[in-house]
N, C-alpha and C positions, 0 to 999 in steps of 0.2 A: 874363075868366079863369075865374069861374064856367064860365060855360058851357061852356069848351073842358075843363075838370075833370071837369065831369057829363058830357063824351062821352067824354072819355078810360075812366071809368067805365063808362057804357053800353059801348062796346067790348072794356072786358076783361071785362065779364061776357059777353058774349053769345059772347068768344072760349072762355072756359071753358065755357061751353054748347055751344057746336059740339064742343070737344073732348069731355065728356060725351058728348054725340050721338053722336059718330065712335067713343069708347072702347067704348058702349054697343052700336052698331050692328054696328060688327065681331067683338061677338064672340057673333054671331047669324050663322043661316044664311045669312040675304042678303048679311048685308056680307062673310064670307068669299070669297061666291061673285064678289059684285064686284071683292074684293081679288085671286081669283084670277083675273077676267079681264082686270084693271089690270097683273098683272104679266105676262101672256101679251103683251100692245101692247108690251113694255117691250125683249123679245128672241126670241131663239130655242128659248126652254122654253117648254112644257105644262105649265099649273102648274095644282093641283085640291086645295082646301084645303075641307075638309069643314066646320071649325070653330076657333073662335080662341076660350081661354081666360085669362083673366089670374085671381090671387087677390095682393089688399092685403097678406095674410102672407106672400107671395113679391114684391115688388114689382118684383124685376130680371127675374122668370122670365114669359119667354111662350110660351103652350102651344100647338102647332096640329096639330089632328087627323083623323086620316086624309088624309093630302099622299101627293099620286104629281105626280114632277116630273120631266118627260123630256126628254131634249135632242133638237130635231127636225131638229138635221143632225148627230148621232152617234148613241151605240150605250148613252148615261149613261143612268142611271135611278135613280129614287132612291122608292119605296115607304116609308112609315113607318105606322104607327097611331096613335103620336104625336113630334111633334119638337121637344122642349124646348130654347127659347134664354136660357142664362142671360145678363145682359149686367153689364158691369163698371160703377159708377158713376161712374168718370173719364170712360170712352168710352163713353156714352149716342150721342150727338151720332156714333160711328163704328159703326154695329152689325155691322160683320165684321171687329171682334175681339172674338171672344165670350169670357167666361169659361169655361163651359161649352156643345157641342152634342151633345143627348141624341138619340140615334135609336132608338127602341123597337120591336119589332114588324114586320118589312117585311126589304126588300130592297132592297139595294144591288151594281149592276150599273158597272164601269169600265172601259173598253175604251182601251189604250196605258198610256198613264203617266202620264197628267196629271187632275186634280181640277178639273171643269169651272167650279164654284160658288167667286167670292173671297169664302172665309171662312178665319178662322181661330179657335183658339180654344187656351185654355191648358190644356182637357182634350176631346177627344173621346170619348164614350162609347155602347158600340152594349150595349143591352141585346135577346137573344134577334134577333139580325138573322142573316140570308142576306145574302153577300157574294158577287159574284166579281170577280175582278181578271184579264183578258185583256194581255198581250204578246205579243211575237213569238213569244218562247221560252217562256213561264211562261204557265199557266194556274193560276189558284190561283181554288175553289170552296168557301166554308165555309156550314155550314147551323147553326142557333141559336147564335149566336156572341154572348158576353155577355163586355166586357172595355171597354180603353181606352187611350187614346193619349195623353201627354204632355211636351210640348208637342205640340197639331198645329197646324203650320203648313205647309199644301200648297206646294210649288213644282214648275216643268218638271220633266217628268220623272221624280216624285216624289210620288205622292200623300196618300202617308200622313205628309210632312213628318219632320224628325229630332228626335228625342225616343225617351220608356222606353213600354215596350207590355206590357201583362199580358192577357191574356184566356183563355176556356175554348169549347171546340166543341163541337158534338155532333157533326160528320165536318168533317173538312178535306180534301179532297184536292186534291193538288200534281200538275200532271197529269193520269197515270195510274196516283199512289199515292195510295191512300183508307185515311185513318185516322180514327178514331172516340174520343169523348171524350177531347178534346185538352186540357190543361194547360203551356201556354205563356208565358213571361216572360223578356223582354229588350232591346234599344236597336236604335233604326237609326239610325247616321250617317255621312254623306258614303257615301252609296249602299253600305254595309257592315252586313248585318244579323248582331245578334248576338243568339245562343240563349243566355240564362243558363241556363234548366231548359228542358224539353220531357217530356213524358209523354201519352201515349195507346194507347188500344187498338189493334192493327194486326196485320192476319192472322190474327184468330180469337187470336191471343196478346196479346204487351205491347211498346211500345219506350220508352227515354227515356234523353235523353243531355244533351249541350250542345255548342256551336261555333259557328261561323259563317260566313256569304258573302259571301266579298271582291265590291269591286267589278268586278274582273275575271269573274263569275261561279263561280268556287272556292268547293267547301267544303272547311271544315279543321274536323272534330270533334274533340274532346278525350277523350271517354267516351262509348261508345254499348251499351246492354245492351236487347237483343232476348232475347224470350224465347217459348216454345210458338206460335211462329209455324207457318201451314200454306199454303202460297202455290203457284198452280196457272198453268200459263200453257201456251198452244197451242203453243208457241213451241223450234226445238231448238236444240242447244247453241250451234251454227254461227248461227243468227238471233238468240241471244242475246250473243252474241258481240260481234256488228254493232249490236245497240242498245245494248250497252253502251260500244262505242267512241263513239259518238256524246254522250253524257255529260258535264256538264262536270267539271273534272278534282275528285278527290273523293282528301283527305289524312285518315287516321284514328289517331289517336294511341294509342287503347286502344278497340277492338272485343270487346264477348262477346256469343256467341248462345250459347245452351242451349234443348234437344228441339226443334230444328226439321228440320220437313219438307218435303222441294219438290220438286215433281212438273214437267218438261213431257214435250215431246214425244220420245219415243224414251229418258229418262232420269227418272230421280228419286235422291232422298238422303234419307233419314230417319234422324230422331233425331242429328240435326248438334250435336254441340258444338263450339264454336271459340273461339280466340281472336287476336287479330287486333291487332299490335303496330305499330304506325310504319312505315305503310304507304299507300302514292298510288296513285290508278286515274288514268292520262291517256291519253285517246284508247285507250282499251283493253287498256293494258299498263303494267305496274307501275313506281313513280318513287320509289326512295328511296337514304337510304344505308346503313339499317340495319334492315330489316323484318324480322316474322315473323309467319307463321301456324303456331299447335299445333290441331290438330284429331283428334278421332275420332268415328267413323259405324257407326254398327249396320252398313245395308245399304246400296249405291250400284247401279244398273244402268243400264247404258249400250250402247245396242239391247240384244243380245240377252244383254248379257256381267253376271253379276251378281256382284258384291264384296260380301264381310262382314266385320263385325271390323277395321275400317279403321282405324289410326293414324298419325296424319306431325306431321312437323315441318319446314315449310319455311323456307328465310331469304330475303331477297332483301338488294344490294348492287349498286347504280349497275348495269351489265350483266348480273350474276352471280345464277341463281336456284339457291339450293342445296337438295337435298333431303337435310340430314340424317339422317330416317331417316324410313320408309314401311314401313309392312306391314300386310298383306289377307290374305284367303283367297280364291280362286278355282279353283273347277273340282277342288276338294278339297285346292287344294295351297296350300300356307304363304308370302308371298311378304316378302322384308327387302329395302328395295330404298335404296341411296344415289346418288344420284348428282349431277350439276352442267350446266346449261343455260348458256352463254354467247353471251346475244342479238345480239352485238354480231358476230362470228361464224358462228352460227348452229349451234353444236358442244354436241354430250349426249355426257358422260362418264358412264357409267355404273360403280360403282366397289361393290367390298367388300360383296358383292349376293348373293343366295342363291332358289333356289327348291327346296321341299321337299314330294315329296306329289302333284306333279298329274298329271292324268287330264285329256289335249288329247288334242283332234285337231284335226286341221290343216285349213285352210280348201281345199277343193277345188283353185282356184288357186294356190295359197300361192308356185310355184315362179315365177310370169308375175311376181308383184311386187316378187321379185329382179332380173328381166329389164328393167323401167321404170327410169326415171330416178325418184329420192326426190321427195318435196312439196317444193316452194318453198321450205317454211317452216323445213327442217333442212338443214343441208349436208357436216357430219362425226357419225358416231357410234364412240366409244371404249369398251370396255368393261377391267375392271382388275379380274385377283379376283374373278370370276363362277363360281360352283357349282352347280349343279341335282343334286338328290339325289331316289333312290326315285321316278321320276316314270314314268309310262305314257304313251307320246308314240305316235299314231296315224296315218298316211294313208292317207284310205278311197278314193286314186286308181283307178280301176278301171285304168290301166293296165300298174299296179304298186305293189298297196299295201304297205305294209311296217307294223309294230308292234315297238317297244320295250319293253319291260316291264325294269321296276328300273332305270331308264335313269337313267346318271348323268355327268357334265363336267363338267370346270372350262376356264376359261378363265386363264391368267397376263394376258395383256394380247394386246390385239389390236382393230384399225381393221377395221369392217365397212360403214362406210359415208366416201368421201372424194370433195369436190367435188363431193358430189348422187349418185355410180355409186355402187351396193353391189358386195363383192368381203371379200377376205381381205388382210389388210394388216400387216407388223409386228410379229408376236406368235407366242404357240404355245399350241393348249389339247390336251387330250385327253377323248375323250369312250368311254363302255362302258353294256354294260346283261348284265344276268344271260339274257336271249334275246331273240331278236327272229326275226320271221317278213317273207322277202322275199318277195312274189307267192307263199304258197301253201307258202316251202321256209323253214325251222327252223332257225335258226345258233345257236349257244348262242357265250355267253360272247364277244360283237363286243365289239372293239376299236378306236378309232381313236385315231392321234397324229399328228399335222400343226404342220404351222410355215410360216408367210408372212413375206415381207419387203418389197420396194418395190414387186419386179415378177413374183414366180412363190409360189406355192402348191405345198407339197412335202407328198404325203402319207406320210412317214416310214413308218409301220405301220398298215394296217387287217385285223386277226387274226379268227377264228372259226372254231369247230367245228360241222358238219354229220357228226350218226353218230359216226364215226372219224375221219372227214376232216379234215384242217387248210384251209384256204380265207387268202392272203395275198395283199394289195395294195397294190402302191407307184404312187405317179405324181404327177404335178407338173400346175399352169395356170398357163399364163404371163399376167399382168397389164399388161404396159408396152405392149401397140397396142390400135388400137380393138377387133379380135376379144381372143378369150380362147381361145384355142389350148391345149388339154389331154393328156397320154398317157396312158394306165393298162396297168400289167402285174398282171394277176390269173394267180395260180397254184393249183390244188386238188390237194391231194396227200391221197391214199387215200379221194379223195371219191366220193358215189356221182356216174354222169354222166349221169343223169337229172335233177340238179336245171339240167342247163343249156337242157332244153327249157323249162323253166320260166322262165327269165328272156330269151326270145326265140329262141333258136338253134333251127337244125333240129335235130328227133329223131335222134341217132346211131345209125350200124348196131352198135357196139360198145356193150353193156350191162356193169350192176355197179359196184363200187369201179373206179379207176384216177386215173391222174394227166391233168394237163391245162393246158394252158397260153395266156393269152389276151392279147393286144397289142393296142389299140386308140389310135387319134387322133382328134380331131376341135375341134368350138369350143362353147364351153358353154354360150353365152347370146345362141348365134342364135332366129331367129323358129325353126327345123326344125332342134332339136341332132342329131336321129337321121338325119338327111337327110347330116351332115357327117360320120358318122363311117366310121373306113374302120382294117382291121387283119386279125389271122389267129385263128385258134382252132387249137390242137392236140391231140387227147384221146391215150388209149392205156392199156388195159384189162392186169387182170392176167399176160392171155397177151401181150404187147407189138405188140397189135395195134394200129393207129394209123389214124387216121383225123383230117384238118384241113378247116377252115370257112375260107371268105373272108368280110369284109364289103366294099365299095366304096360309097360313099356311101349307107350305109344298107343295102345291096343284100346282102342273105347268100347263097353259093352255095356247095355241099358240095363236097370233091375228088370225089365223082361224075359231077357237070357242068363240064365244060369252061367257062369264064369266061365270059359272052354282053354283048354291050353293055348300057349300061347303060338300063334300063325300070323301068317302074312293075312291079309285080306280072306272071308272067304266064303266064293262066290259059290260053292256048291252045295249049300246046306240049301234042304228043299224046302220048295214054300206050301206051305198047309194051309194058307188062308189066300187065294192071290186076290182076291178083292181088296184087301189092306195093305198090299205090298205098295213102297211108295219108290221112287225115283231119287236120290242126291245127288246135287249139284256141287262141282269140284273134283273133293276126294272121298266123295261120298259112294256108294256102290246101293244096288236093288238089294232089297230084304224082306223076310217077312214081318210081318207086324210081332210074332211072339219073340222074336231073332234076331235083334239087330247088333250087327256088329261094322266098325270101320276103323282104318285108321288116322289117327289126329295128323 
């Protein structure tokens, strides 16, 4: 029994000698280097342990330094300078449940969802570390990130385990949003991240709010205030559009930005203030039952159109986007605009509305995109109580430009757009201006007063004076078939009858004041309106001398020429008199005096 004592003895000493040895040697260059090729036989990590230190006045804590640990059939990585494992003294005997794991220094790389290493620990703590986190959807990149995670315990799916999370960045970007000195604190549980505080630098300004991301991938904020942000992108309204419908859906319960600016392509807005009330972006278009935005904007420009002075207040309700009130300056003129969008529909009422002051001109084509069928995306437009006041309305058509000056209309109510066709629908407005110029000739004091109903357009009165002259227009468009079938009766009494070469007719042999009278038909919104029109002209000059015009589809010919089938222009009929042959200007062509012919 001796004996077997004395070996028992011999053997635990010489076991605490090894362990000595083994304590001593590990945590030397060699033996880390061993350890780290001991654990490379062990799996599918690259493990590279610089050094291993313990201290008697940390007894739980072991130190190892400079570790780069790579997974060599994925995309893990795990860089440290050093990585402290506290261990618990129940579970010595289990070392992946740690009390704490310190990562200091390095970089950490996780590609899907899952935490490759079974560890756990009742605090995670990354002091100044590089992070990224790859998903399908989610790119998430942080650079000097010093913080911690409590409890972590990794599972599927889930690497950062559920427990409370505090940390601070120096850039974090999500995506292809990059924000800078981050201050973040909140919980993740059951795949539901919650933001108690957030704050960092973002866009040359500030943001900081709180909320959170359902499982489903939704955010629901509660408070969010942005502020002297300056944000730039290649990108136009239409391409922003489209990444923004791509998005996951984003609920904001109280929004403020203040002076911000944002620039892309063909657009910008500066000095934005807003605020942004109980309000959902889904798939691109807004989800609530009780929203609003109040905003106003120095300046906006949008291509080539530039807005100042900008105020609105919109609401939104389940289909209904209402524009309580809006008003801008453009193009000199004052604009108050209300109206009501119902998506569901696809119908803008425009209502109780005003424009005062502006200085347009009309876009070269302006009349072809009455002629089209509307966009897709609207299908009724209404207007109720529209006024335009003091305005300078221009078109520089070379074919026949005209100017309004002091131009002013109201509208009572009236359909300008139904079922995607524009037209006149239901209503009556009237419209006048202090003068206007048609092709060259001087009306003072134009009047118009019209009224529509299902299926015709009645021009009740279109009045003006030219000189002495009075100038009167009635006629109707009929609406109900596919064409748009039109008449007009123009009368000029004691007008001069020069201004009718002016607006296409051949030159009269009767000159001065006189009366005159003009009937015309045709369809208003073919491809070749002038092509279909067809009627008489009749003048007749102080001495009651009388002279009449035909037109035939288009085709003008004077009671001096017998009627000729119908042609193009035509220039080869000989001239028997050239002394009285005259010259037209425009669309006019040379003729003889017994032969005149052209086209309107």
């Amino acid at each position: 029994m001796r004996w077997l004592g004395k070996s028992f003895g011999a053997l635990l000493i010489l076991l605490v000698l090894a362990i000595i040895v083994i304590y001593v040697a590990v945590q030397t260059h060699w033996g880390a280097k061993q350890l780290s090729r001991w654990l490379n036989k062990q799996g599918h990590y690259q493990v590279s342990i610089e050094s291993i230190s313990h201290s008697w006045l940390q007894p739980t804590t072991l130190i190892f330094n400079r570790v780069d640990v790579r997974d060599k059939q994925g995309s893990f990585s795990l860089t440290a300078n050093t990585i402290n494992l506290d261990f618990k003294w129940r579970h010595l005997l289990s070392p992946k449940n740690l009390y704490r794991l310190t990562l200091q220094e390095g970089a950490l790389i996780l590609s899907g969802n899952q935490f490759p290493l079974s560890l756990q620990a009742d605090i995670l703590q990354l002091n100044q570390m590089n992070v990224q986190l790859d998903s399908p959807n989610t790119h998430i990149q942080g650079k000097n990130i010093t913080g911690g995670i409590t409890p972590w315990a990794p599972v599927v799916d889930n690497p950062v385990g559920n427990g409370k999370y505090q940390f601070s960045a120096g850039v974090l970007r999500l995506n292809d949003l990059p924000v800078e000195n981050v201050v973040m604190r909140g919980s993740y549980q059951n795949k539901a991240l919650v933001i108690d505080s957030f704050g960092a630098t973002f866009l040359q300004g500030s943001i900081s709010g709180d909320g959170q991301q359902l499982p489903d991938g939704s955010w629901r904020w509660n408070n969010i205030l942005i502020n002297n942000i300056r944000w730039q992108t290649p990108l136009t309204l239409d391409k922003l559009q489209e990444k923004v419908s791509h998005l996951p859906a984003i609920y904001v319960k109280d929004l403020n930005i203040t002076n911000a600016k944002l620039q892309g392509q063909n657009w910008s807005v500066d000095y934005l203030d807003s605020t942004i009330k109980n309000l959902g972006l889904v798939n691109g278009s807004w989800d609530t039952k009780d929203g609003l935005i109040d905003f106003n904007v120095m300046n906006m420009t949008l291509n080539n159109a530039q807005f100042n002075d900008t105020l609105g207040k919109f609401r939104f309700s389940d289909d209904t986007f209402t524009i309580a009130s809006l008003t801008t300056h453009y193009q000199k003129g004052l604009f108050n605009i209300q109206s009501e969008w119902d998506r569901k529909n696809r119908l803008l009422t425009l209502k109780d509305s005003s424009v005062t002051g502006l200085l347009y001109v009309l876009p070269p084509t302006w009349l072809n995109y009455f002629k089209q069928p509307a966009p897709a995306w609207i299908s009724g437009l209404k207007l109720h109580d529209i006024a335009i006041n003091n305005t300078l309305l221009i078109d520089t058509n070379p074919g026949f430009p005209f100017q309004l000056t002091t131009f002013a209309a109201h509208i009572d109510s009236m359909d300008i757009l139904k079922n995607g066709k524009w037209g006149l629908w239901n209503g009556q407005a009237s419209l006048q201006a202090a003068a206007g110029t048609f092709n060259a000739i001087e009306i003072s004091r134009p009047y118009l007063q019209l009224h529509a109903t299902d299926d015709k357009i009645t021009i009740d009165k279109l009045n003006g004076f030219t000189g002495e002259g009075l100038l009167q227009v009635t006629g109707t468009v009929e609406q109900h078939t596919a064409q748009t079938p039109f008449n007009l009766s123009f009368k000029g009494m004691n007008a001069d009858l020069k201004i009718l070469p002016q607006w296409g007719w051949i030159p009269l042999k009767i000159q001065g004041e006189g009366n005159f009278s003009l009937a015309i038909t045709g369809d208003l919104f073919t491809h070749d309106m002038k092509g279909t029109i067809n009627g008489t002209l009749v003048a007749e000059d102080k001495s009651s001398e009388k002279e009449s015009q035909s037109i035939e589809q288009g085709l003008i010919s004077t009671s001096r020429c017998p009627p000729t089938a119908h042609s193009s222009l035509d220039n080869s009929a000989s001239v028997a008199n050239p002394e009285a042959a005259h010259s037209a200007t425009g669309n006019h062509v040379t003729e003889n005096q017994t032969c005149a012919k052209i086209k309107l």
